[in-house]
Every structure is written in C-alpha cells, then in structure tokens.
N, C-alpha and C positions, 0 to 999 in steps of 0.2 A: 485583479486589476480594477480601477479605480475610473471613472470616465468623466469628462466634461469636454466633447469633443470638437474639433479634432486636434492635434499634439502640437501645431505650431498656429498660433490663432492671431488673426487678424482680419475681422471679421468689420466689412464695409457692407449695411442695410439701409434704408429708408427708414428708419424708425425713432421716434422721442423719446421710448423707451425702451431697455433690451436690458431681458431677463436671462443671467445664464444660471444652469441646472448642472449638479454633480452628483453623478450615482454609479454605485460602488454596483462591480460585475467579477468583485473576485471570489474565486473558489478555497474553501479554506478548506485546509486539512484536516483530517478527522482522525490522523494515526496520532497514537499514545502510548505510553509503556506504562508497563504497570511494576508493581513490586514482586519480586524473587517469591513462592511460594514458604514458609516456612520449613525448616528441616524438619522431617519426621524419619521415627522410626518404626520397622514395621515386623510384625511376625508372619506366620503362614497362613493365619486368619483373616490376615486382609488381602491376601494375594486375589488377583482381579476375577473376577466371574466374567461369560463371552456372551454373546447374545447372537443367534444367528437370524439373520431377516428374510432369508428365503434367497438372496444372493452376496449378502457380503458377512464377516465375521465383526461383531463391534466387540473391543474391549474395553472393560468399565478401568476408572483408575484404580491405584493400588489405594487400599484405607478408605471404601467410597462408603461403605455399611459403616463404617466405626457411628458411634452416636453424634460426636460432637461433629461430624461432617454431614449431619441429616442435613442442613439448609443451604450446605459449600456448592457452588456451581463450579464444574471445570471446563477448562478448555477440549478442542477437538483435534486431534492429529489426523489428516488423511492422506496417506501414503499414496502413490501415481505409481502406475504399471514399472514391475520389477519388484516392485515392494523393497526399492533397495533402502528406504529410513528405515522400515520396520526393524530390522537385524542390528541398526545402529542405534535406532530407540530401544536399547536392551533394559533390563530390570533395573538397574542400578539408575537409567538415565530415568526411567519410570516411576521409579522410586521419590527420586529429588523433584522430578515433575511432573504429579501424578494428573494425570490426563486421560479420553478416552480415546480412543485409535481404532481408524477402521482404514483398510486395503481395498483398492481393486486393482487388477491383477491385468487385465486385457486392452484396457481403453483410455485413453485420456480425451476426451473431445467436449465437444457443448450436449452433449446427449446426457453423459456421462456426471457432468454438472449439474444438471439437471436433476438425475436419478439419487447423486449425492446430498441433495437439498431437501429431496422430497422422503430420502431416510434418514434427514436428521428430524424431519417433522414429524413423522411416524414414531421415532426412537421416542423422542418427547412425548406426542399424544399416548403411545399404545404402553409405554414400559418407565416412562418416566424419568427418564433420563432428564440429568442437571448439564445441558451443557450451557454452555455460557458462549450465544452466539455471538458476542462480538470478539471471540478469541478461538476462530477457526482459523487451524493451516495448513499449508499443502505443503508435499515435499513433491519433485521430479527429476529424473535421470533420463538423456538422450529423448527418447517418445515419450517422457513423462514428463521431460525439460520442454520441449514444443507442446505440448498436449497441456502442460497446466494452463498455458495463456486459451488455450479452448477451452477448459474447466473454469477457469477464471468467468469468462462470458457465458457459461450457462449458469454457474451460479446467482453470478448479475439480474439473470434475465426470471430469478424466482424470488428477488429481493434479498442475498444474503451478498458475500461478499468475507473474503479471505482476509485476515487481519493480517499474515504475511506467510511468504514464500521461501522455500528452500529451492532454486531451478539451479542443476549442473548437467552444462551443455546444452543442445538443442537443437537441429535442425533446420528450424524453420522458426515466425512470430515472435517476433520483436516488437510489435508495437501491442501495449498493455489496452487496454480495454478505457475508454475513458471513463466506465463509471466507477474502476478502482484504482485510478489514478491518484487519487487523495484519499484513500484509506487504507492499501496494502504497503507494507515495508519487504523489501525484496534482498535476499541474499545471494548474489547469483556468483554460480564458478566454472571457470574453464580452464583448461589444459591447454598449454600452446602448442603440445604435439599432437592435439588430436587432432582432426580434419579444418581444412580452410573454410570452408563453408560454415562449421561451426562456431571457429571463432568470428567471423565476420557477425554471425548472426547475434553473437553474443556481446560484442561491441556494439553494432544497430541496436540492441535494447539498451544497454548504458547511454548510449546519446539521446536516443528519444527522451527517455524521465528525464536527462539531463535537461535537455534542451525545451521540456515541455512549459507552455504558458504557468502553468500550476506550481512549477521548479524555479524562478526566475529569483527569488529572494536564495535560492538555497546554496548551500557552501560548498565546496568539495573541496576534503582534503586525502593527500594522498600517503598510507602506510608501507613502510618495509616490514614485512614479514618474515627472518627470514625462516623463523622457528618452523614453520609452515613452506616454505620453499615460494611466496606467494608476493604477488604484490596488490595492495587493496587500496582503491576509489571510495571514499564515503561520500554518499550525497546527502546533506542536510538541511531541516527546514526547519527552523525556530526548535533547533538543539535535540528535535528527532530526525533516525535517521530514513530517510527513503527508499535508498538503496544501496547494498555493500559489492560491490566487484570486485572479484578476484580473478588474477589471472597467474597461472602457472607456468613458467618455463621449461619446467620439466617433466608434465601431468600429462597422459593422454586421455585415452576416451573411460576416465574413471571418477571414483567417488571418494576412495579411500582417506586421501589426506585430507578435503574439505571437515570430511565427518568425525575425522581423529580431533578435530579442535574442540576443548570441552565448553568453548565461549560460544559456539557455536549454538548449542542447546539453551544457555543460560539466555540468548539474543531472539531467539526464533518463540519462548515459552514465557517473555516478557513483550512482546507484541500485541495492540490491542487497537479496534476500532474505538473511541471515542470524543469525545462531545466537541465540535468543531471550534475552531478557535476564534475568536472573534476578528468581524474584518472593521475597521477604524473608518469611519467616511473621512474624505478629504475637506478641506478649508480652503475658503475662497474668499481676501478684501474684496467688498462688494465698491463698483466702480461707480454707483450711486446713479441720478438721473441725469441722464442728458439731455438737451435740447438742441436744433440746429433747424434750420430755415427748410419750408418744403422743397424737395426735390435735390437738396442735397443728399451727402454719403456722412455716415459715420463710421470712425476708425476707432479702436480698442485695443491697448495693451494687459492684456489680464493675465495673473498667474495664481496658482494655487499651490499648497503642500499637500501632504499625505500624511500621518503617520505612522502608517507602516512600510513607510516609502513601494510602497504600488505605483505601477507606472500611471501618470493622466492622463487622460486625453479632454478636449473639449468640445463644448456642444452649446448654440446659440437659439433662443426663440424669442418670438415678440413681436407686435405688428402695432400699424400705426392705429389709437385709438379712436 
C-alpha cells in the first residue's frame, strides 16, 4: 500500500505553503516459480545415500553423486508427524523431482522449527549438503496440518522460511505467521465429512490470506474438479499463486485423493522464494504555491494515481516560514 495520507483529504492549515509527501508502505511478494526440473534417467547407482544426524533420517536426492550434478543445488522436502508425504513421495515421484527429505515423526510445533533449521545448517556446514534454501517445504496431515503453522514460526524465528506448504486438515491455526505471508504458496485440503471444527478452521485460513492487507490486488478464481471429486479457490497475485483450497464433499479425515493428483507434486516442487517484486511509488499534480492573507484557512483538492493500483492514502506538512 502506497500512502499520502489520509484517503479522503481536504486539508484546511495556516500555511503559504503546503508540502504534500507520498511514500510507498507496500509489502511485496517474494513467491516465484521456478522451471520443471529436467527428465532424467537413473540406474541403481544413483539410488540416494541417507544421512543420520543423531535424530532424524536425511535423504540425499536421486543422481546427487552423478558428476555433472557436482555444483546442482536441490530443494528440501520435510515431511510433519505421520510422515504421511513420505509414502506418497515414492521413488518415481523422487525420481522426477529429485530432492532431499527428511521426517519427523512426533512433533509439529515452534521448538521443532527450530530444531529443523538448525539441521539444515548442520547438514550444510558438517556434510555438505546443496540445498537450496530458498526452496524448502513442508507437508502436514491433522497435528501436522495444525502444527506446520507452528513450524512455520520457528522457522521464521531462525531466518529461513518455507517456500510452500502441503496442509490437509487441521485442528487448530489459521492465521499464517506474518513473516511468511509474502513468501510461502499454500495448498491446502479438506474433507467435508471430516469433523466441524476442522473444516471451519480450514475456511478461517482461506479468508485470512484472502482477506490479508498483502492479498488485496490478488484474484481468486474458482475450479471444478470433478476428476478429483473437489472443488478449488485459487488465490493469485501478479499471476503466482498464493494459495490453493480444496474442498471435498465426499473426503473425511484423509489424505488419499489430495496426494493421487500428479499436479499436485509438479506445484509444490516448482515453488520458490524469490527476489521481490518491485513496488511503483505513486504520482501526484503538484498543486504548486499558494498564498492567502494571515490568519486565514486554506482548502485543497488533491489526487494521486498509483501504478500498481495500491491503495492511497494522504498525508500533509508545512508551516508557515
């Protein structure tokens, strides 16, 4: 959002001259897509080596030894209690999008984000892992659907940040973390026979991003699915997406048919934090100098554009010389 405040001005001071000032307070997005990794093919040679850290398993991607991949960076999958992506990130999906992946099994919370952050710093300093931090994601089901938005904020709170989410279901936390508001892409799915409480929570998160100051340009348009039995909410902001809602009519408290979709993986493995987009200052006819006798009032009609059509507001200073 864009300022020269405040939004409806008519602005009566003691002054011979009055300076008005516009400055730009919007947040720009920082999500990006990146391109499909190329097809490769692979023998049993490059099947993945594991890495154990003393609590979690790390899997390197498929082909990460080959030579011509010495300098390739890849992305990070981290799976949330259940480990229910793992099973669905099987070898062939591995294959096509070769990544590394690590589980944990018991917790989703801010602690846990934390602990996540500080082994991917480890993996890098101590073993030299290529990940490529600006293409971390999460998946979660039920306490891993509630618990990413916890993961979410302890990540935040060590400077990293999910490039995007996989959340089906969830309990609880709908409201995303403001400091990855503008850089995670969110796929989120619900069952309409699963519990009330779940879906309410899971509509409370679709409004929020919707409705967040940072979302105000952005499009939503709505899919029939029926291939999928679903119906999907795209919310968009300068032709990336922010977030995908799905909702199920005939889905309960499961995973299955989200994960059967193979766009599904093509969406979540082209997800990417980067380089922010630029925000436009806004224009203002300057209403030039005034003059008017001591002790009078002066009145002003002023308007400005934007754009990137951001909303304005206005704002007055100046005193008498």
């Amino acid at each position: 959002m864009n300022c020269i405040h405040p939004t409806s001005f008519a602005s009566i001071i003691p002054a011979i001259l009055l300076l008005l000032s516009i400055a730009s307070q919007a947040m720009a997005a920082e999500r990006t897509v990146v391109p499909l990794p190329p097809v490769e093919s692979f023998t049993e040679d490059d099947r993945p080596n594991s890495y154990w850290d003393g609590a979690h398993r790390w899997d390197y991607p498929w082909g990460y030894n080959r030579p011509e991949n010495a300098s390739r960076i890849y992305p990070l999958v981290v799976f949330g209690p259940w480990n229910e992506g793992s099973t669905n990130f099987n070898d062939d999906i591995r294959k096509r999008y070769p990544a590394f992946h690590v589980s944990f099994n018991k917790d989703a919370s801010e602690a846990k984000g934390v602990e996540i952050s500080n082994g991917i710093d480890a993996c890098i300093a101590n073993k030299g892992f290529r990940i490529d931090l600006n293409r971390i994601y999460l998946t979660g089901f039920s306490k891993g659907g509630s618990g990413s938005y916890k993961t979410i904020r302890g990540m935040l709170s060590k400077g990293k940040c999910f490039a995007g989410l996989i959340r089906i279901a969830g309990q609880s936390e709908s409201v995303l973390a403001e400091g990855a508001v503008n850089k995670i892409a969110i796929s989120m799915h619900i069952g309409l026979k699963d519990s009330q409480q779940r879906i309410d929570i899971s509509r409370a998160l679709y409004n929020y991003i919707r409705n967040h100051s940072a979302n105000q340009r952005a499009v939503e348009t709505i899919l029939s699915e029926p291939e999928f039995g679903r119906t999907t909410k795209v919310l968009t902001l300068d032709g990336v997406d922010v977030i995908r809602y799905s909702e199920y009519p005939d889905m309960g408290h499961s995973t299955g048919v989200p994960y059967s979709d193979p766009a599904l993986y093509s969406w979540i493995m082209t997800r990417a934090i980067g380089t922010p987009v630029s925000n436009n200052p806004p224009s203002m006819q300057s209403p030039g100098d005034q003059s008017i006798q001591a002790g009078q009032s002066l009145q002003l009609q002023v308007s400005a554009t934007d754009p990137d059509d951001d909303p304005i507001t206005y704002s007055a200073s100046g005193t008498v010389p």
